[in-house]
C-alpha positions in Angstrom: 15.8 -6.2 0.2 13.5 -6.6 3.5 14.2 -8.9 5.8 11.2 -11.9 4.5 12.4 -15.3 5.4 12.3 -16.1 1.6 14.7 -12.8 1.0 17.2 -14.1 2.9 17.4 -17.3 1.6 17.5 -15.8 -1.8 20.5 -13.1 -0.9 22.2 -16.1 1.0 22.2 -18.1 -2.1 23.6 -14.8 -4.2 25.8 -13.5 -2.1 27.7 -16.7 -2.7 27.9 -16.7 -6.3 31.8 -15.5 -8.0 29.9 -13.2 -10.0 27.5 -10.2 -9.5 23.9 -11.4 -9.3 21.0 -8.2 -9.7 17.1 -8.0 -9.7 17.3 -4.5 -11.5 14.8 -3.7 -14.4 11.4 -3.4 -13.5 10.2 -1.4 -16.8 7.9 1.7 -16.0 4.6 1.4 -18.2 4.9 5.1 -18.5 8.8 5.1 -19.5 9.7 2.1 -20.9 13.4 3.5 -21.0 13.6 4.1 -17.0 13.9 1.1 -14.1 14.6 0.7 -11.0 17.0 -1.2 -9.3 15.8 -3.4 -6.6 18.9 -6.1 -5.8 22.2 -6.3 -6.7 25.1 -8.6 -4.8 27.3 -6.9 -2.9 30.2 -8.8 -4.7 29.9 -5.3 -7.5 32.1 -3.3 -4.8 35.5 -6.2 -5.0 34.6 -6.1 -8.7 34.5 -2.3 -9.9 35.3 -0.5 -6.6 32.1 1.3 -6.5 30.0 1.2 -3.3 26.8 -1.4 -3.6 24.6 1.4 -2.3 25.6 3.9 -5.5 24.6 0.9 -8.0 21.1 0.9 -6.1 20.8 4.9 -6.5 22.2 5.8 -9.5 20.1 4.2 -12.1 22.9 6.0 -14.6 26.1 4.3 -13.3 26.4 1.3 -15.4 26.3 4.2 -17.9 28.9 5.9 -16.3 30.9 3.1 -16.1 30.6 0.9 -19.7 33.3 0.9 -21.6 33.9 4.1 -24.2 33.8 1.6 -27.2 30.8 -1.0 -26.2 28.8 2.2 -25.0 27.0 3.3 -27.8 26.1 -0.9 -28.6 25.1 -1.1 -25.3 22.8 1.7 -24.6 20.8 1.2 -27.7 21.1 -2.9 -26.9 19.3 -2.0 -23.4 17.3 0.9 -24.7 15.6 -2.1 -27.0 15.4 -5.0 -24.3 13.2 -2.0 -22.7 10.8 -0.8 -25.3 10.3 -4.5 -26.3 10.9 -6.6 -23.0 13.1 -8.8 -24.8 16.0 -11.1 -23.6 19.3 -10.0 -23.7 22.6 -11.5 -23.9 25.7 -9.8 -24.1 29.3 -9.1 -23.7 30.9 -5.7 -22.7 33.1 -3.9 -21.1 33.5 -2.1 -17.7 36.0 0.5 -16.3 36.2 -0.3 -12.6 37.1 3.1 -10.0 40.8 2.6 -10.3 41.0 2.7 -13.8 40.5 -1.3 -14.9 38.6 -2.9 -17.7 36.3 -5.5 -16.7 34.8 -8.1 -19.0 31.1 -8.4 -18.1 28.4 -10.4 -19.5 24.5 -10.1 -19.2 22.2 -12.5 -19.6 18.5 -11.2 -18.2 15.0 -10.0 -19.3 13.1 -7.1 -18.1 9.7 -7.4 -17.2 7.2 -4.6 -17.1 5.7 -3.5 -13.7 2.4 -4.4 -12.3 0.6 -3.2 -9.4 0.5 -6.0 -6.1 -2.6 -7.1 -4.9 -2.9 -6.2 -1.1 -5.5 -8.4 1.1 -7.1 -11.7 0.6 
């Protein structure tokens, strides 16, 4: 995130939480399926081994990374929240770098992008 007064307040309060905290779905109004990750706490690296910056690139790792059981439930779970910009909650798993399973819940929305006013 930039370096806004407000921004750091918010990663200061994040950054503290035991548990991963992300601003990652803005939906694309010309593929719903696609979005972009914007924030996510840098506790994700202690928690699946994977570096922060590779969650903030790779809009496929969660992908990579769910479970081979909850993966299927997941993607079309996600693929729905999308198209419809519905809440979801749920519970899956994760396989970390070294090999471990890590429960994870989700509990967000996903909001469709708009364009930002510039000026007064």
């Amino acid at each position: 995130m930039a370096g806004s007064a407000t921004e750091r307040q918010f990663e200061a309060l994040v950054e503290n939480i035991p548990g991963i905290v992300a601003y990652m779905d803005i939906v694309q109004v010309d593929d719903p399926a696609h979005s972009i990750p914007h924030y996510i706490s840098p506790q994700i690296e202690d928690l699946l081994g994977y570096p922060r910056e590779a969650w903030l690139t790779d809009d496929e790792l969660w992908l990579q990374v769910l479970h081979p059981d909850d993966a299927e439930r997941m993607t079309r779970a996600d693929e729905r929240t999308h198209n419809t910009l519905s809440s979801l909650f749920a519970e899956y798993r994760m396989i970390g770098r070294d090999g471990h399973a890590v429960l994870a819940g989700r509990d967000g929305r996903h909001h469709r992008a708009q364009a930002r006013r510039r000026g007064p």
